[in-house]
N, C-alpha and C positions, 0 to 999 in steps of 0.2 A: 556593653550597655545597649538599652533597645531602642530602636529608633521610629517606632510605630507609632502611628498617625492617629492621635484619638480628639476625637471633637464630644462638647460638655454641651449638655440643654438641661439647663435651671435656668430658671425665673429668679432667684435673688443671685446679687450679681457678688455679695461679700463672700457666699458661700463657694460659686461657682471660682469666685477668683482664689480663692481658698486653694482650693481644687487644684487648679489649675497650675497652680504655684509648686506642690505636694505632687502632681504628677510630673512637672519637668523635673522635678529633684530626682525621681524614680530613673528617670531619661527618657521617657517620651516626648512626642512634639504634642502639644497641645494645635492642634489648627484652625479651632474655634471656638468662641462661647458663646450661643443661642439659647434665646429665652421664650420659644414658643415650640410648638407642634411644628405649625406651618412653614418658620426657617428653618428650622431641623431637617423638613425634606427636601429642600430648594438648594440648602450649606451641603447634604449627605450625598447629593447627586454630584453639587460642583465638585466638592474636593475630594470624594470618594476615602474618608478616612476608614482606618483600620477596625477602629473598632468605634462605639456611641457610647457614652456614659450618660440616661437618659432618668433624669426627674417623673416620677410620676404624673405629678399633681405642677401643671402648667397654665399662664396665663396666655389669653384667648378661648376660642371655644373648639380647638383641639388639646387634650391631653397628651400625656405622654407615651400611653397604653396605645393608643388609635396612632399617635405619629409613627410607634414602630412596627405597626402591623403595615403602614404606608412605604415605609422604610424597606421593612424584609421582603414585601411582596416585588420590588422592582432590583433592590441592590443589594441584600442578601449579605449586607454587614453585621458581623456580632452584635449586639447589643446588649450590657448591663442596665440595669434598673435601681436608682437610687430612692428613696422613699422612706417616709417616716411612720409610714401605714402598711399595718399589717395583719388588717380585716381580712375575713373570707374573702368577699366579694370581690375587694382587689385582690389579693391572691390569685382565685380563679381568673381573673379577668388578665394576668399578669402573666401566669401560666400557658394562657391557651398561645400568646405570641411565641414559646419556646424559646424563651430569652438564655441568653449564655450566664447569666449570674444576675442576683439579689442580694442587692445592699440596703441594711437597715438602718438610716441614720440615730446617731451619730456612730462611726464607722472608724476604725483604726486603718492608722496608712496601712502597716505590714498586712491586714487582710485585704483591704484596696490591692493593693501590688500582687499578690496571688490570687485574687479574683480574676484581674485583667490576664495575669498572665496564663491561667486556664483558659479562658475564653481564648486570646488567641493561638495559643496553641490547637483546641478542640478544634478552632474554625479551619485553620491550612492554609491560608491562602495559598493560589496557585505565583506564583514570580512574576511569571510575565505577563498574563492578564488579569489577576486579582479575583480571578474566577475560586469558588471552592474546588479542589481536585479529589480525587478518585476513594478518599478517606471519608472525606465531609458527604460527596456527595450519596456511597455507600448508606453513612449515619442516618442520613436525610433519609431515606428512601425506606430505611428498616423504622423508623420513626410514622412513615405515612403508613405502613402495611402494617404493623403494629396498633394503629388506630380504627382499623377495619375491622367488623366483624367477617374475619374470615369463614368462607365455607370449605367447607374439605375437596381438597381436587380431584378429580379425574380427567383426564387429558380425553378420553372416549367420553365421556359426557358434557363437555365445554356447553355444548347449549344450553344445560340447568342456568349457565350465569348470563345469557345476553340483557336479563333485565336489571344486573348487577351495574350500579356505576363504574365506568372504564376508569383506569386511569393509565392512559398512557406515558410510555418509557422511549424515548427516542437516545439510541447509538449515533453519532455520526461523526464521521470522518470527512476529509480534507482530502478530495484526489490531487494525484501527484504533482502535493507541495515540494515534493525535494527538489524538481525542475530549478524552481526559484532559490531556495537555500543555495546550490549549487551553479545558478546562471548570476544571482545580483548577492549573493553572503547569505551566514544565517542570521544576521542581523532583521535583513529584511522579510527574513522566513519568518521570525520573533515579530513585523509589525501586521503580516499579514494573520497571526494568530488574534494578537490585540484588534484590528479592526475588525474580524469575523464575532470574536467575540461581542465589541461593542455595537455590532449591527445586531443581535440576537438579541441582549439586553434592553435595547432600544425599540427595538419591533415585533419583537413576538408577545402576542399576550394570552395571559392562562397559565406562564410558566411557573409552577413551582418551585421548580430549581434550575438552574441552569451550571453545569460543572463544564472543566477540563482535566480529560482521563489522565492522556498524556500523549507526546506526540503532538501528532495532528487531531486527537477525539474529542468530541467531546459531547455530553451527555445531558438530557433535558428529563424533569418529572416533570409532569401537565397536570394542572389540576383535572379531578374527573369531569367526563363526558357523558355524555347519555349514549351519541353515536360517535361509532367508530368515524366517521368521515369526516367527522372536523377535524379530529388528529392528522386523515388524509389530506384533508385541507392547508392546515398548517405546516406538514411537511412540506407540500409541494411552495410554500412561501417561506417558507426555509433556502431550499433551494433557490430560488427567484431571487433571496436576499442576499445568499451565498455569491452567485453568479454575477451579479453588479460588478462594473470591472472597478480595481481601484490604482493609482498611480503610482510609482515605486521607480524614484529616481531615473524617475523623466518617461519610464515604459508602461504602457497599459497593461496592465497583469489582468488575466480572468481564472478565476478559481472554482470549483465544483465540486461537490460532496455527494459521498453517498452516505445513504440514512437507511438504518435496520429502526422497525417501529415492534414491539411487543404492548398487550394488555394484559392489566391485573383485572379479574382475575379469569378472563378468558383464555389465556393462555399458560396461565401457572400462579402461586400465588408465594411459590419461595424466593427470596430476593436472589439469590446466587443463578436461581436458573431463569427469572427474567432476565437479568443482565446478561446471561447465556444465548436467552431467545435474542434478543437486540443485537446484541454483536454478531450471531452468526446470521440473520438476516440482514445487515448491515453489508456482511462480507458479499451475500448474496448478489446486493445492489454492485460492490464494485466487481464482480465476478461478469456483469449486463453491463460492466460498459463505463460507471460509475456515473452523476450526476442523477440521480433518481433515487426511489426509495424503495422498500420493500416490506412488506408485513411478515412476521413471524409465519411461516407455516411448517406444520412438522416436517413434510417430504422436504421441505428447501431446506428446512433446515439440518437436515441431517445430511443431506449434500453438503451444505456449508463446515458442520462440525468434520466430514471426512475431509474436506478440504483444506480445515485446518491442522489436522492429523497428518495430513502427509505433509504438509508445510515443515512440521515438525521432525517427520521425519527425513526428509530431504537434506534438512539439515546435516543431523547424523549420518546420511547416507556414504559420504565423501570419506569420512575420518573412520567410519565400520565397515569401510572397505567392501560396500554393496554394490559398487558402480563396476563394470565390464565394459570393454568393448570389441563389437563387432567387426569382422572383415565384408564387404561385398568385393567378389573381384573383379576389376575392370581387363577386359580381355579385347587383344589388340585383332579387328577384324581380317589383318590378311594373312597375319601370322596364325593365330588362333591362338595365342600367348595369353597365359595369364602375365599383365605386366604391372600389375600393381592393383591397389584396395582404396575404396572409402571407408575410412573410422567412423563407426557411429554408435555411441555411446547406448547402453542398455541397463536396466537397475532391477535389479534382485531383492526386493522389500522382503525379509526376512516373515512376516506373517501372509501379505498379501500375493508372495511371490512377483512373477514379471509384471511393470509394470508399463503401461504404454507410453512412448517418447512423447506422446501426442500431448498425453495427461499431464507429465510432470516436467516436461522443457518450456512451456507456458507462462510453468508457476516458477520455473527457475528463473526465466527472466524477468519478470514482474518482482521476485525477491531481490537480485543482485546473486543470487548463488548459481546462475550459468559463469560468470566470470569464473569463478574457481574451480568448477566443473568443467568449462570448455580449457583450461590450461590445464588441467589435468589428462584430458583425453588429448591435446597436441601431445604434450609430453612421452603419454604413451605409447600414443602411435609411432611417432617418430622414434622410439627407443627400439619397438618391436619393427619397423622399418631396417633399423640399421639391423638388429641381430637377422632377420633373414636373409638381409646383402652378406654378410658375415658368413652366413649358413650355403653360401653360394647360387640363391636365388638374384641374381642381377642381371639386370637392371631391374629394381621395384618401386615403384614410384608412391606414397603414400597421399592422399586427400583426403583434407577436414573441415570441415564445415564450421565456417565462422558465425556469431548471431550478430545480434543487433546490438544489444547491451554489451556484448565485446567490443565493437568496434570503436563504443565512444568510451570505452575504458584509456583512465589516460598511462601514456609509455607502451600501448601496444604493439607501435611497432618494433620497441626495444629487446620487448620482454618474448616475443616469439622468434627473432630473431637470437636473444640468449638461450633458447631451449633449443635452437637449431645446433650451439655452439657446443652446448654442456652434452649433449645426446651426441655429437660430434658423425651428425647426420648433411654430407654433400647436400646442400640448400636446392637443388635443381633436382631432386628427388623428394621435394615436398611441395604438394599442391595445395591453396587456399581456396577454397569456395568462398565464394561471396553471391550474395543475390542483387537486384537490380534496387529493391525495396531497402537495403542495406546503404547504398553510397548515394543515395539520394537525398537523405536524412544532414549527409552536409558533404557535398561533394567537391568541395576543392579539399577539405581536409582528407576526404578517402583519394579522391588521388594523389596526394600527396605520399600519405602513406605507402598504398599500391607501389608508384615508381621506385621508393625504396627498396621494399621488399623486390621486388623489380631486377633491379641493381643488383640487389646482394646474390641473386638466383634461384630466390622461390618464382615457382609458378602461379599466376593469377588464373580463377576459372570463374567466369559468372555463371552460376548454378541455375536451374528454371528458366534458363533464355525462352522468348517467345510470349510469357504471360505478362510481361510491364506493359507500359503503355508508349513507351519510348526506348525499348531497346537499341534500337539502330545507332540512334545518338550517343547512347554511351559505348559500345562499341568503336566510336570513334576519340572519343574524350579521354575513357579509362584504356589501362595498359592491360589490357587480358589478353594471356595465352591460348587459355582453352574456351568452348562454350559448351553447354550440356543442353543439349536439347530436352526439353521437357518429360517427363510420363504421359501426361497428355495431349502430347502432337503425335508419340511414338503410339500410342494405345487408338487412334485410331487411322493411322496413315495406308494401312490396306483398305481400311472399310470405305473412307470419304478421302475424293480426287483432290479435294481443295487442301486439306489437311496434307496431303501427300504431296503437293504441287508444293506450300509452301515447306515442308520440312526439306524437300530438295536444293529451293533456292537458302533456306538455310545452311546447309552443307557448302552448296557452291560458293556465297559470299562470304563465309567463313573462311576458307580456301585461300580465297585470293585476298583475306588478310592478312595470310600468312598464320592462321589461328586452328589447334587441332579441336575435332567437335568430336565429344562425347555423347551419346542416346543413352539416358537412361531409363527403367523400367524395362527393360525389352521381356516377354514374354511368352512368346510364340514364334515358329520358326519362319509364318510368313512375316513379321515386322524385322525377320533378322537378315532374311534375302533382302527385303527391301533395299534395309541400311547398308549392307554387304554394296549390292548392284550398284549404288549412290557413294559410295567410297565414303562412309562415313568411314571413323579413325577407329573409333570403339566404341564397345559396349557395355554394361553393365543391367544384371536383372535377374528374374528367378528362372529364365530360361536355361541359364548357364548355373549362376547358384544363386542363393538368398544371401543373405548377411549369414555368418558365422564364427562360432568362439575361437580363439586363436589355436587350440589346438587341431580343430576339423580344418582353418584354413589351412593350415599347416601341412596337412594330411594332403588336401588341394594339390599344395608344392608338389609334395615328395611324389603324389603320384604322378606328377607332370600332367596331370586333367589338362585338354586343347579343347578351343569349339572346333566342331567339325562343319 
């Protein structure tokens, strides 16, 4: 039985209690009976019911007509229309508010009871904020563009329409609301949606719709504009409204959005591909950082749609078995040994070919799909580790590079210690990289971890030594085995003394912490005498080789390649 919320506005009070008697029987709550215009908008706002059952012809000098154009322009409830008049002029005038159903008195329940329950079905409401979602808001939107006299588009001619009324379509999204889902429940992720919404409701004005897609989105029709810069305007007080901080079980929470903007009909006038423009300039804005906005423009936008496309594919990428990975060898300086590899994962996009780590481990961590990606590539490094000890290359030591979004995955230190077990790879032949930017983020939990793994006999490496701003410190804090001097200390340590001065004292205080230092990038044979003359431990770079598929590194092996 239905439990929706419907509030009665007639002026005679036999009739209304009629009503109202005839719709609890149906099962609805009745929440009010009002007899004017004026409490109709004052009762619609407090109680926010489901749907209005709304009298024409009302006493005072608001009718019924004028209360619901008052009504839908702010809170965007259903509303039927009861009435005993069924002149033109009311018609028309009844019409132009787009009311969800017309009742002609006198009216039978059973068409009463399927009136309402069209309307709200039609309408959607959203759950948790009582916004229209992604259905209604659609309807709406093919509803205004259907009232336009559209002109025919062409995307190279867009300036025929600057003298066209705008109407803009704002996308926007919620930056990284999962922090809070995930630090205070998603309970409270559920009241930050409800108060962003009732701040937009509340403050924005001109809107003609205001929806929630889904998620964290949600999407605004503005009535038209003349210029585009009031839209601009309004976005940026979007934002400004967004950003208020709000309180959430005792902690100041701050929230930030970014907002894709499109116009009809400057930028297209089919509904599928405004909502296209808005979203992908939307993605745009969070691609810069998020908390700002972005207008549609073709070139952004067509970055943006590639950007979704590989999203897409990224996905697939794992389970179509497109991922690879790389060997570089790291080569022990006195010996000239190759004594082991850095794993680094590479992706074979079936149309686009190689794509760059640069490009898509960004977007992997920003998705959550480096977590399955980077245990993927331990897995298989450490597999292809133990088959070459196996193959009688040993000692070989393998290192992988941990991110950011791994580290604060939770049971990691269980679960890469179980791939040490199942791969049935001696633990003191697998090196972690980590960076300094990494255990900062919460660093008694990363040393925590670290001293495990520690214990159990992986090696620790801080990665990038040299570019934090407090190395030294953690050096002393965290349990690291190894350090890897930078590419750009090694890249210029013959050209500049200073550069060269301190990459030595790097080495030295390394040393006497008992810590072996790795140089990476080496490229040249003078940066290799350098490290050579300075006892650094080893190298790795394209002077000796590049990264390589497992069967070239292989080749490496077998021909026993030394630096000389």
């Amino acid at each position: 039985m239905s439990k929706s919320k419907i509030m009665i506005v007639e002026d005679e009070s036999i009739i209304a209690e009629d009503l109202a008697d005839s719709l609890r029987a149906m099962g609805y709550t009745v929440v009010d009976i009002v007899a004017s215009g004026e409490e109709a908008i004052l009762i619609a706002k407090e109680k926010q019911p489901n749907l209005i059952l709304m009298d024409v012809m009302l006493q005072g000098e608001m009718d019924g007509v004028t209360a619901a154009e008052k009504i839908q322009s702010s809170l965007q409830i259903p509303i039927i229309f009861l009435t005993a008049y069924t002149d033109n002029k009311t018609l028309q005038r009844v019409k132009a508010t787009n009311p969800f159903g017309y009742i002609v008195k006198p009216f039978e329940e059973r068409n009463l009871h399927l009136t309402i329950e069209i309307a709200l079905q039609k309408h959607q409401y959203d759950p948790i904020t009582l916004l229209p979602n992604r259905s209604l808001f659609r309807a709406k939107l093919s509803e205004v563009l259907s009232h336009k006299n559209q002109p025919s588009f062409n995307i190279n001619e867009s300036h025929k329409y600057q003298n066209y009324p705008k109407i803009p379509i704002f996308y926007i999204s919620l930056d990284r609301i999962n922090r809070i889902k995930v630090t205070l429940g998603s309970k409270n992720g559920e009241l930050v949606l409800c108060n962003i919404a009732k701040r937009l409701k509340e403050s924005i004005i001109g809107i003609d719709m205001l929806a929630r897609l889904e998620a964290a989105e949600f999407a605004i029709i503005l009535k038209p504009v003349e210029q585009k810069e009031k839209a601009i305007n309004l976005a940026q007080s979007i934002l400004d409204i967004i950003s208020q901080p709000m309180v959430l079980e005792g902690y100041e929470v701050y929230i930030t959005a970014s907002i894709g903007i499109t116009f009809y009909p400057l930028d297209d006038i089919e509904l599928d591909a405004l909502l296209k423009n808005a979203s992908a300039a939307m993605y745009y804005a969070q691609k810069r950082g998020g908390n700002n906005y972005q207008l549609h423009k073709s070139e952004a936008v067509v970055v943006s749609i590639e950007q979704l496309s590989l999203e897409t594919s990224l996905r697939n990428a794992l389970k179509q078995s497109e991922f690879e990975v790389y060997y570089q060898p790291k080569v022990n300086l006195r010996t000239g040994k190759i004594v082991g590899a850095e794993a680094l994962i590479r992706w074979y996009h079936p149309e686009r070919g190689l794509v760059s780590p640069g490009e898509f481990i960004p977007l992997a961590e920003e998705t959550g799909l480096i977590i399955s990606i980077g245990e993927w590539v331990l897995r298989t490094a450490c597999n292809q580790a133990k088959i070459w000890q196996e193959a009688g290359f040993f000692p070989f030591e393998i290192a992988v590079n941990l991110s950011r979004r791994q580290f604060v995955q939770r049971n990691l230190q269980e679960r890469v210690i179980k791939i040490i077990q199942e791969v049935d790879l001696e633990p003191n032949y697998l090196e972690l990289e980590v960076t300094e930017s990494l255990v900062i983020q919460n660093e008694k939990a990363a040393s925590k971890i670290m001293r495990a793994w520690q214990m159990f006999g992986i090696n620790i490496s801080m990665d990038d030594f040299g570019t934090g701003y407090s190395s030294l410190s953690y050096l002393r804090e965290f349990p690291f085995d190894v350090i890897k001097i930078d590419r750009s200390f090694v890249r210029n340590i013959t050209a500049d003394s200073k550069t060269g001065a301190i990459t030595i004292a790097i080495i030295q205080m390394a040393h006497s912490l008992g810590l072996k230092v790795v140089a990476e990038g080496v490229e040249t044979q003078e940066e290799l005498d350098f490290l050579r003359q300075h006892k650094c431990d080893e190298i790795q770079g394209y002077l000796f080789s590049p990264p390589l598929p497992t069967s070239k590194f292989e080749k490496l092996l077998k021909e026993g390649k030394m630096l000389i």
